[in-house]
N, C-alpha and C positions, 0 to 999 in steps of 0.2 A: 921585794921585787922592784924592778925597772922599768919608770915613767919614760918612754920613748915620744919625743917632740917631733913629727917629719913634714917637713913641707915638700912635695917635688918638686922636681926640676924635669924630669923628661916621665912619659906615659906611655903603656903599651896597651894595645887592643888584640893581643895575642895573648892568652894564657900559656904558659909554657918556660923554656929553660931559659929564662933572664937573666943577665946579671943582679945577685939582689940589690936592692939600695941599702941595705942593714941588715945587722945581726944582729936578733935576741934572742934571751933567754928562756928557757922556760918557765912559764908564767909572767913574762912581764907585761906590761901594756903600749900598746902604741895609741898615738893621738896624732893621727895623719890628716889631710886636706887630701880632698877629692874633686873632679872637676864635673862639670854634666855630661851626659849623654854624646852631643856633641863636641866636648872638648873646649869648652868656656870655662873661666877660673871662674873665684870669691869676686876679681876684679874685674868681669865681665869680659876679656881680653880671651881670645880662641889660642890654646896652648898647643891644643891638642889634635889629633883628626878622628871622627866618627870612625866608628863603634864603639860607646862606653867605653871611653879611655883610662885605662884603672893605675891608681897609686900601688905603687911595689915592685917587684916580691921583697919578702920581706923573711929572711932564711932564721928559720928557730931550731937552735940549737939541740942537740938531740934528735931529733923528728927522722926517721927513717921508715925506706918503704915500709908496709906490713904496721904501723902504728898510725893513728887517728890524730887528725888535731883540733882539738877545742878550741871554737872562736865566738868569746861571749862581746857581742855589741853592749855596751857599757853606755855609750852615746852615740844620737845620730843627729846634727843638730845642720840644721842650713845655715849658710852663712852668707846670703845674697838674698836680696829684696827684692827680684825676682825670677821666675821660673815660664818652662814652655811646654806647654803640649801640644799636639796634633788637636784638628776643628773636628775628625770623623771619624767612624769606626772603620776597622781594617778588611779588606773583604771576607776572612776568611771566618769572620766572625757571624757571617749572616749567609740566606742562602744565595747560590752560587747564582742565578737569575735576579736575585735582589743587586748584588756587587755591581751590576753595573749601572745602578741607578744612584750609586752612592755618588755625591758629587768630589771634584778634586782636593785634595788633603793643604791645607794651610796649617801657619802655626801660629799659636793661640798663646799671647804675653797675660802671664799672671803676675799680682802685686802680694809677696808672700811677710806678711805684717805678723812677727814673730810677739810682739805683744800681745795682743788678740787670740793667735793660735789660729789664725784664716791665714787662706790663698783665694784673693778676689781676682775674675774674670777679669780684665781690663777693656780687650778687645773681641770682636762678634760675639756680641752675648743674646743676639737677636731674641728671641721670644723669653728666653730665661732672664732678660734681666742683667740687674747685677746678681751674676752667680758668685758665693760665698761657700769654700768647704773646710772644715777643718783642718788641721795641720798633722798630720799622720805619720810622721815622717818611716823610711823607711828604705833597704839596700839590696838595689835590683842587682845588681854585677857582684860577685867576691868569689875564687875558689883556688886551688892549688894546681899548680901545675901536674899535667896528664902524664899517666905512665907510657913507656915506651917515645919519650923524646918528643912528643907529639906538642906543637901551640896550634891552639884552638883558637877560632875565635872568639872576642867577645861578644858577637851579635847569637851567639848561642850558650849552650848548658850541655850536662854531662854528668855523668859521675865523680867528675874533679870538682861541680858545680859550675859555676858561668853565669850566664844572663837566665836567671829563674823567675823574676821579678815576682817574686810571689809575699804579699804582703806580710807574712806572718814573721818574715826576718828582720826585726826590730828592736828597738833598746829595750833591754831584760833577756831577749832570748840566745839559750849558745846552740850553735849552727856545729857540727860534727861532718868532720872531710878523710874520705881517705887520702893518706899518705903515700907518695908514689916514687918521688925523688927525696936524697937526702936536703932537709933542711924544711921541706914543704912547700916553700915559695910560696908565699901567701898573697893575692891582689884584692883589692877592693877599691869601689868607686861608683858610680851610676846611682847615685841618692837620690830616691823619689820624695817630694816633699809630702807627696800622697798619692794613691791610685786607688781606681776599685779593682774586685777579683777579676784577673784574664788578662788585664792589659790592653781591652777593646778597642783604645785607639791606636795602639803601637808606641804608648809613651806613659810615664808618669805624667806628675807635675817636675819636669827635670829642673836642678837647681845644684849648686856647689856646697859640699857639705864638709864640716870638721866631724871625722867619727871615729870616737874610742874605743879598742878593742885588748880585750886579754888572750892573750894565746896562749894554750897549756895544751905538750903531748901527752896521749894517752896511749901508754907504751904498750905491746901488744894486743891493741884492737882491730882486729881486720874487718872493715865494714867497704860493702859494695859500691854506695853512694850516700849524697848528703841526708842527715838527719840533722833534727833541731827539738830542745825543750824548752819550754817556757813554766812559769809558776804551775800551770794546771793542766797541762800537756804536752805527749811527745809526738813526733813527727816524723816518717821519712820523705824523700822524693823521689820520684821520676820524673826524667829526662828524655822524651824522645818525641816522635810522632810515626803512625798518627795518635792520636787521646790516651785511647784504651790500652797501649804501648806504656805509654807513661803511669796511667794508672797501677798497669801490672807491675811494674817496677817497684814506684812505691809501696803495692802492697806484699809484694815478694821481703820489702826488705824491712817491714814492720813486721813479717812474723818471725824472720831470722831473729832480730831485733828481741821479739817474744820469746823465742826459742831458747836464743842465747846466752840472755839477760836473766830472764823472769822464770827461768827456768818449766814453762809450756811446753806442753807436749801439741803437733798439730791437731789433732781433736779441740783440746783446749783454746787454743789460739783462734781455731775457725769457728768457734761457737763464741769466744768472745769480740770477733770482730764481727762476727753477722750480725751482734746487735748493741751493738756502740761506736763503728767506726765513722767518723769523718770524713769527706776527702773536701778538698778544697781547689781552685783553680789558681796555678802561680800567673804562668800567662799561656795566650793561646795565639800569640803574634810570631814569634820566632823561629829559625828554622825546627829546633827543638822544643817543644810545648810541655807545660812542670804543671804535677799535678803533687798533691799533698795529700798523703795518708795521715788523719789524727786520731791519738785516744785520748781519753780523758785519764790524768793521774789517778783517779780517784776511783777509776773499772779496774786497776791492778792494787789497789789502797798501796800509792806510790810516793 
C-alpha cells in the first residue's frame, strides 16, 4: 500500500462535491497537514477562513454509494507551539437565566510543549494559576461528502459526519462513514490538542496538526451514520439537536449495528444495552450536538 505525503494549498469549510486533491487507493495512507479552527497554518500565517477549514477531499478508489469507508487515525500529532481557546463556557451549556451572567468570550493563548506532553495557560489564568493539561490530542472535523449533492457546513455534523468534536476520535481508533458519492470524498482537519467532554467552551485547544490516516472501503456495508472502534470498544453517533435526538440516533444505530453484525435478535440487544451501554458527550456547542453510544468489546466477547 501507498504512503500519501499532502500538504494543501487551498481549504474548504463545506463538506461536499469538491474537487478532490488526490486519488487513492484502497488501503493506502495519507499523511496530510491540517490547519485550526480558524484557519491558521504549522506557520502561524491565516490560510484559511472560519469554520474548521478542512484538508481534502481526498477520492478513494472504489468507494461507491451503498459501501462504508474505514478511516483508522494512525497519528495525530500538532505541529505548532501554540494553541487557542475560548476564556468561557457557551451559554447553552448552562441555565438559560445563568447565560446572561456569563461574561464576554475572549481568546485564551496556550504554550503546547510537545516534550512534556502539556498545554500551559499562558494568558488569564486568573485564580488557577498557571494552568497545565495534558496533551490529548484529538480530530474534531472529518467526514464524507452528503448524499444528494448537498455541502454542509463545517460548523456542523451529520450522518456524513462533520464537526463532532467528540474526544473519542483519536490515534488507534477507526471511525466508519457512510459512503454516498462515488470515491467518498474524504476531509479532515480541526485538531484539538485537547478538550474535555461537550466542548463547553465552543473550542478545543485548537492548533495545526500533521495526521495519518488509512483509508480502506468496506464494500457492501450500508450503515446510517458514523461509527468508530477502538481496542476495547465500539461506538456509534448521533447528530442532531435537541440532546435526546442525537442520543436516539446513536442508539438506533448500535442495535442495527448489534443486529447486523452480532447477529442479536432486539430482545437480546435491549437487555444487553440496559446494562452495559455508555454514552458519551461529543459536543453540545454546535448547531448539531453528537452524542456517543459505547459497549464494551468484552459484553459481546469481541
Amino acid at each position: 500500500m501507498t504512503i500519501h505525503c499532502f500538504e494543501p494549498m487551498r481549504f474548504h469549510s463545506t463538506l461536499g462535491p469538491h474537487e478532490p486533491v488526490l486519488h487513492v487507493a484502497d488501503g493506502d495512507t495519507v499523511v496530510a497537514l491540517t490547519v485550526d479552527a480558524h484557519g491558521y497554518n504549522w506557520r502561524g500565517e491565516q490560510v484559511a477562513a472560519r469554520p474548521n477549514p478542512q484538508t481534502g477531499p481526498f477520492y478513494v478508489e472504489g468507494a461507491e454509494p451503498g459501501d462504508a469507508l474505514a478511516v483508522r487515525f494512525d497519528r495525530l500529532t500538532p505541529i505548532r507551539d501554540w494553541g487557542f481557546t475560548s476564556s468561557i463556557l457557551a451559554p447553552d451549556v448552562v441555565e438559560p437565566r445563568f447565560a446572561c451572567e456569563l461574561p464576554a468570550r475572549e481568546w485564551i493563548r496556550w504554550r503546547i510543549d510537545k516534550a512534556s506532553g502539556t498545554a500551559t495557560q499562558e494568558t488569564h489564568a486568573g485564580a488557577l494559576g498557571t494552568f497545565t493539561v495534558p496533551l490529548e490530542p484529538m480530530v474534531g472535523c472529518f467526514g464524507v461528502a452528503p448524499a444528494g449533492g448537498q455541502a454542509i457546513s463545517t460548523a456542523t455534523s451529520g450522518p456524513h459526519g462533520g464537526n463532532m468534536d467528540y474526544r473519542g476520535f483519536r490515534a488507534g481508533v477507526t471511525a466508519y462513514l457512510p459512503v454516498s458519492v462515488p470515491g467518498a470524498l474524504f476531509f479532515l482537519g480541526d485538531g484539538h490538542a485537547a478538550q474535555g467532554d461537550g466542548e463547553v467552551v465552543g473550542t478545543g485547544i485548537e492548533t495545526a496538526f500533521e495526521m495519518e490516516v488509512t483509508l480502506r472501503v468496506v464494500k457492501g456495508k450500508q450503515i446510517n451514520g458514523p461509527r468508530g472502534e477502538d481496542a476495547v470498544s465500539i461506538f456509534t453517533i448521533g447528530n442532531a439537536r435537541p440532546l435526546e435526538l442525537a442520543l436516539q440516533y446513536a442508539t438506533t444505530e448500535m442495535v442495527r449495528w448489534l443486529r447486523d453484525d452480532c447477529g442479536l435478535d432486539l430482545h437480546a440487544a435491549s437487555l444487553l444495552l440496559g446494562q452495559c451501554v455508555r454514552y458519551d458527550i461529543g459536543n453540545v456547542y454546535d448547531p448539531a450536538y453528537t452524542v456517543a453510544c459505547r459497549l464494551q468489546k468484552q459484553c459481546l466477547q469481541l
